[in-house]
C-alpha positions as CSV (number, residue, x, y, z in Angstrom):
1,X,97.2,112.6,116.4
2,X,98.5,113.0,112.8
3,X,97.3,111.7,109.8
4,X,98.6,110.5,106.7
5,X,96.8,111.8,103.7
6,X,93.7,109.7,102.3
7,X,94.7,106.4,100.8
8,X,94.7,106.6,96.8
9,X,92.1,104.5,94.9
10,X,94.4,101.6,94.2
11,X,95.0,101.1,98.1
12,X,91.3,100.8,98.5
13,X,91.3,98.3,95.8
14,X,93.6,96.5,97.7
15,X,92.6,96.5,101.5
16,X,89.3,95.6,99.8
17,X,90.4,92.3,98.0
18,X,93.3,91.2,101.1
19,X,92.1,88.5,102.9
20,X,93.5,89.9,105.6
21,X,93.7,92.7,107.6
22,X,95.7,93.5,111.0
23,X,96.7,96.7,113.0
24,X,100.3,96.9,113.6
25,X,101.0,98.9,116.5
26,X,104.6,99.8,117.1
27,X,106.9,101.3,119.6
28,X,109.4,103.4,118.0
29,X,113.1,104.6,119.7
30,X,111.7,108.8,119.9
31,X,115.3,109.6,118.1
32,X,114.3,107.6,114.7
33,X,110.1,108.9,114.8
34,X,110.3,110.7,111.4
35,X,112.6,108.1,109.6
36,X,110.5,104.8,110.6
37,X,107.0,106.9,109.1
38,X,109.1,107.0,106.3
39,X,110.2,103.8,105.9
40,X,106.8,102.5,106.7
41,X,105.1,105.0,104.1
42,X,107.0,103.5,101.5
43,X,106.2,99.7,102.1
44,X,103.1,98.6,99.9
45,X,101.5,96.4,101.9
46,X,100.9,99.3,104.6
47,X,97.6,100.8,103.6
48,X,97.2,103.1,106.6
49,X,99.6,104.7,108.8
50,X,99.3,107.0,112.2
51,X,101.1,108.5,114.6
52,X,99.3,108.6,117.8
53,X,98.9,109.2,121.4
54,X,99.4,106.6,124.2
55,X,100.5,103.3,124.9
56,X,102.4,103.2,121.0
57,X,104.3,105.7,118.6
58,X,102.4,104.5,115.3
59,X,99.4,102.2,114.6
60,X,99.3,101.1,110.8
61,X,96.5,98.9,109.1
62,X,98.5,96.0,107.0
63,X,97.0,94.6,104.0
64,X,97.9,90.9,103.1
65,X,96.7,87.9,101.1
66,X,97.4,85.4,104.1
67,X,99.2,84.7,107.0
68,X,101.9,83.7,105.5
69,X,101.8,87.3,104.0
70,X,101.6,89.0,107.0
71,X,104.5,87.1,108.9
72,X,107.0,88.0,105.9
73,X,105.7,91.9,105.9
74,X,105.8,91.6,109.3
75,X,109.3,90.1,109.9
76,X,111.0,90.9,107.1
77,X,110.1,94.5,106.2
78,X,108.7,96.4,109.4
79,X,111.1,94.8,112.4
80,X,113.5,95.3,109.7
81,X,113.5,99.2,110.0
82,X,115.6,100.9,112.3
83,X,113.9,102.3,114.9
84,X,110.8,100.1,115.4
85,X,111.4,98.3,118.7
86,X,108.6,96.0,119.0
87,X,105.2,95.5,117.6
88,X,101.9,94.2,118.7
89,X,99.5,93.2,115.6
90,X,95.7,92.3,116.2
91,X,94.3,90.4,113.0
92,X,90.9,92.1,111.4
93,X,88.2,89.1,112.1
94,X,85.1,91.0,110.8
95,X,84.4,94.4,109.8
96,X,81.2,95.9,111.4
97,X,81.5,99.8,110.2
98,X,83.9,101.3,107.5
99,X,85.4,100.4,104.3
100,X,84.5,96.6,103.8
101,X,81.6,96.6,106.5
102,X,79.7,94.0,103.9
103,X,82.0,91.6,105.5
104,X,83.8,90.6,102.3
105,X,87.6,91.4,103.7
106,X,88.0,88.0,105.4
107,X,86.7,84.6,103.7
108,X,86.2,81.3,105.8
109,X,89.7,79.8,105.8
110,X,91.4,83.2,106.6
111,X,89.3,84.1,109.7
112,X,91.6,83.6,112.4
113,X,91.9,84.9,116.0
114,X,95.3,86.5,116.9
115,X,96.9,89.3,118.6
116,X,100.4,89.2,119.3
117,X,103.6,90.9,120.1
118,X,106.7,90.8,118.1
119,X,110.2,92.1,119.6
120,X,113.6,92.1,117.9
C-alpha cells in the first residue's frame, strides 16, 4: 500500500471543521493509475488519498461542508477524471479513534447514514 505524504496543517484544519466526512473508494482503468492519483491529488476537497490492495485501486477520505457538497465533489470533479470507473463512498457517522475522535466532525443535522455506489 502506498501512501501519500502527511496532510499539511491547513488540511487538518479542514477535515476538522467539515461537517462531513466520507471514504471514496474507486475503481480505476490499470492504464490511467498514476494520472487519476494526480488528478485526485490536486482536488481540494480530497484530504487523504491511497492506493491500496483489494477489492479497489484508491480509497480517499473527502472533506465537505454538506451533502450537497459531497454530490458536486463527487459528481462533478472525481467521476469527472479519466480513468476512475466507478466509486463507492461510505459517509463518516462518528469518529471513535483518530483525528476528530471528540466527535466534533459531524453535528446533528449532518449525521446521515449512507454508503453508495456511483458509476458513469
Amino acid at each position: 500500500m502506498h501512501k501519500l505524504p502527511p496532510r499539511r496543517g491547513s488540511e487538518v484544519s479542514r477535515v476538522n471543521m467539515a461537517s462531513l466526512i466520507a471514504f471514496v473508494s474507486i475503481f480505476v482503468e490499470s492504464p490511467y493509475m498514476d494520472d487519476v492519483v494526480q488528478a485526485l491529488s490536486r482536488l481540494d476537497k480530497v484530504v487523504d488519498l491511497y492506493e491500496v490492495t483489494g477489492e479497489f485501486d484508491i480509497v480517499t477520505v473527502v472533506s465537505a461542508s454538506d451533502i450537497e457538497e459531497f454530490r458536486d465533489v463527487l459528481k462533478n470533479k472525481i467521476m469527472k477524471v479519466k480513468g476512475v470507473k466507478s466509486t463507492v463512498s461510505s459517509i463518516v457517522l462518528k469518529t471513535h479513534k483518530g483525528s476528530g475522535s471528540n466527535g466534533d466532525i459531524l453535528n446533528a443535522t449532518s449525521a446521515v447514514a449512507a454508503s453508495f455506489s456511483h458509476r458513469k
